[in-house]
N, C-alpha and C positions, 0 to 999 in steps of 0.2 A: 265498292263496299263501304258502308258506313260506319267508321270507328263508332258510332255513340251507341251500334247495336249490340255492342259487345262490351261487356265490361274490363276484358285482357287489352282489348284494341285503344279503350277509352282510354284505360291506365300510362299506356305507350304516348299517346296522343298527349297529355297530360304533362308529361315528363318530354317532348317533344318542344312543345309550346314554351314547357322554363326554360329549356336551355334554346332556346330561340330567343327568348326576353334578357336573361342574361347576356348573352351576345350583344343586342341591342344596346342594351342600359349599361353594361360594366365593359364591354371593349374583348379582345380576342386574349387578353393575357389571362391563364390559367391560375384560379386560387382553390389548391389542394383543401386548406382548409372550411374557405366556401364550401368545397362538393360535397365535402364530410361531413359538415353542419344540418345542411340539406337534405340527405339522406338520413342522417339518424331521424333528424324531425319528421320526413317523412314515414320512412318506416315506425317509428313511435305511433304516429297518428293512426297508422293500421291498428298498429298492438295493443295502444291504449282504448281506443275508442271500441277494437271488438269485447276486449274486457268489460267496458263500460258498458256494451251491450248485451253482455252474457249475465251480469249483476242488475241490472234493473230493467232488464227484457224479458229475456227467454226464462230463464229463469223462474222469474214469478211468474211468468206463463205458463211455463211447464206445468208448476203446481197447481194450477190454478185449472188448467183442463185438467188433471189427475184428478182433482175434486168435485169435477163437474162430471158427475154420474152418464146426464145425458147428449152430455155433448162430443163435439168431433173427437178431443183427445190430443195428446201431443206426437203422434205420432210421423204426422205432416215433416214436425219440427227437426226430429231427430232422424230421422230417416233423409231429409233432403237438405235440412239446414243445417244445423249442426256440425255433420262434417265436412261441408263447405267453411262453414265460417270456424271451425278449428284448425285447418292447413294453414289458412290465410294468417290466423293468430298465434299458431306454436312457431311458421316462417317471419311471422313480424317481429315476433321477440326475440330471435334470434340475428337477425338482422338488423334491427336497433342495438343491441349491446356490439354487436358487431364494428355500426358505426359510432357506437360513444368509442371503443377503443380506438378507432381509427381518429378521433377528433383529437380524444387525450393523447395519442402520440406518444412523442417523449416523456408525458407527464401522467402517462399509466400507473407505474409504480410509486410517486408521489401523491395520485388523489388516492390511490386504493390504502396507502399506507398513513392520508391525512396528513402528509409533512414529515414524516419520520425520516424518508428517502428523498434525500435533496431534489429538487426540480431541475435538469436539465435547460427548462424552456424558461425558469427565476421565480415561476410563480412562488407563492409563499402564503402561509397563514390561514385568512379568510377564505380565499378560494379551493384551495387543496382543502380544507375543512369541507366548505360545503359542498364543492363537485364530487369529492370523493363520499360524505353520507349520502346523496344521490346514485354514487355507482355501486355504493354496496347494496343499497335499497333494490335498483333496479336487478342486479347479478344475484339477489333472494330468489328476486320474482321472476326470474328468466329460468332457474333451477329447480320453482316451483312449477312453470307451465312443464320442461322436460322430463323431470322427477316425479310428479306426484299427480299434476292435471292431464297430460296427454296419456300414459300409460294406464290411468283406472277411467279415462274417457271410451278407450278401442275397448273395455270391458262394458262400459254402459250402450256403447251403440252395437256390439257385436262384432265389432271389427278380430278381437281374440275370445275363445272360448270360456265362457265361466257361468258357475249358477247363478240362481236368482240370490243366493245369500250374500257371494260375494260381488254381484253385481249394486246390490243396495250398500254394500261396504266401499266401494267404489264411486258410487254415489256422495256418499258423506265427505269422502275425503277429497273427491275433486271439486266440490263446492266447498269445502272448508279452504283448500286451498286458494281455491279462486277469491273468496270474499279477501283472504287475506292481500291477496294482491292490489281488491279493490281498495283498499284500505292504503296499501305502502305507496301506491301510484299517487296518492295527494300529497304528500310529505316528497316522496321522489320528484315528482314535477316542478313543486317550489323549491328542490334545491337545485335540479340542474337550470331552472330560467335564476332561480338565486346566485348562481354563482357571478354572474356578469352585471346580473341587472337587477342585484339586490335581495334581501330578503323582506316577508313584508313587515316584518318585526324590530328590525337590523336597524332604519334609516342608512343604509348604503343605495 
C-alpha cells in the first residue's frame, strides 16, 4: 500500500521520517522539550493554516457562488469540505494549546500570569511578558473555535437541528468569530516566535 494515497498514512509517514532524522542528527538521548516544541508547531500549522484557509478561501467562495445566480453553488463545499476541514481544525487547536502547555511546563502559571507568579524554570520579564500575551491570545482563540465556531457551525451544515433564521444567526457569529481569530493569530505568532527569537520591534 502506498502511504502517499492516503492522506492519514501520509501524515504517519511524515512524523515517521522526523523521528527517523532526529535519531540520525541528534543521537538516541531523549529531549522532552524538543518533542513538545515539535508538536505544538506542528499541530499549530494544522490549526493555523486551516484558519487561514477558512478566511481567505472558502469563505469568500462561499459568497461568492451564493452570488452567482447561475452557477454550481457552494454546496460541494459544505457538504464534503467543510466538515472535513472542521474536525481537522477544532482537533488542531485543541491540540496546539495542548502542546504550548506541555512546553510552558513549569512556567504555565508564570507566562499566563506575565510574571506575577515566580517562574520555577527563572525565566523573568521580557519572556513571561511576551510568551504569555501569546498564550492568552492563542487560549481566546482556542475558546472561540469551541465556544462560538464549532457549535453555530453543526447549525450551518446541519449536523444539529435549527431554522433557516437561526441558521443565518449562526452564520454571522461563526464568521465573526473566525475573522477574529484571523486577526489575533498575527499578533499570537509574533509573540510566541518573539519570545526566544525576538520581537520585530524590540531589537532583542
Amino acid at each position: 500500500m502506498n502511504p502517499l494515497n492516503n492522506h492519514r498514512h501520509s501524515l504517519i509517514l511524515g512524523i515517521v521520517i522526523a523521528v527517523v532524522l532526529a535519531l540520525l542528527i541528534g543521537g538516541s538521548q531523549f529531549n522532552q522539550l524538543g518533542l513538545a516544541r515539535w508538536f505544538h508547531i506542528v499541530a499549530g500549522v494544522f490549526w493555523i493554516g486551516l484558519l487561514y484557509y477558512f478566511n481567505v478561501a472558502q469563505t469568500p467562495a462561499l459568497t461568492a457562488a451564493a452570488a452567482d445566480k447561475g452557477g454550481p453553488g457552494g454546496a460541494g463545499i459544505t457538504k464534503y469540505v467543510a466538515p472535513r476541514a472542521l474536525f481537522w481544525f477544532r482537533w488542531a487547536a485543541l491540540l496546539t494549546w495542548l502542546g504550548g502547555a506541555w512546553l510552558l511546563g513549569s512556567s504555565f502559571l508564570s507566562a499566563f500570569s506575565f510574571g506575577a507568579i515566580a517562574d520555577p524554570a527563572g525565566h523573568t520579564g521580557y519572556y513571561l511578558r511576551t510568551i504569555g500575551t501569546g498564550a492568552w491570545l492563542g487560549t481566546i482563540m482556542l475558546l472561540n473555535v469551541w465556544g462560538i465556531i464549532w457549535p453555530n457551525q453543526k447549525k450551518i451544515l446541519g449536523i444539529v437541528a435549527a431554522t433557516d433564521e437561526q441558521k443565518a444567526a449562526a452564520r454571522k457569529a461563526a464568521g465573526m468569530a473566525s475573522r477574529i481569530n484571523f486577526v489575533l493569530s498575527i499578533p499570537m505568532i509574533m509573540c510566541m516566535a518573539g519570545a526566544t527569537h525576538g520581537l520585530p520591534f524590540m531589537g532583542r
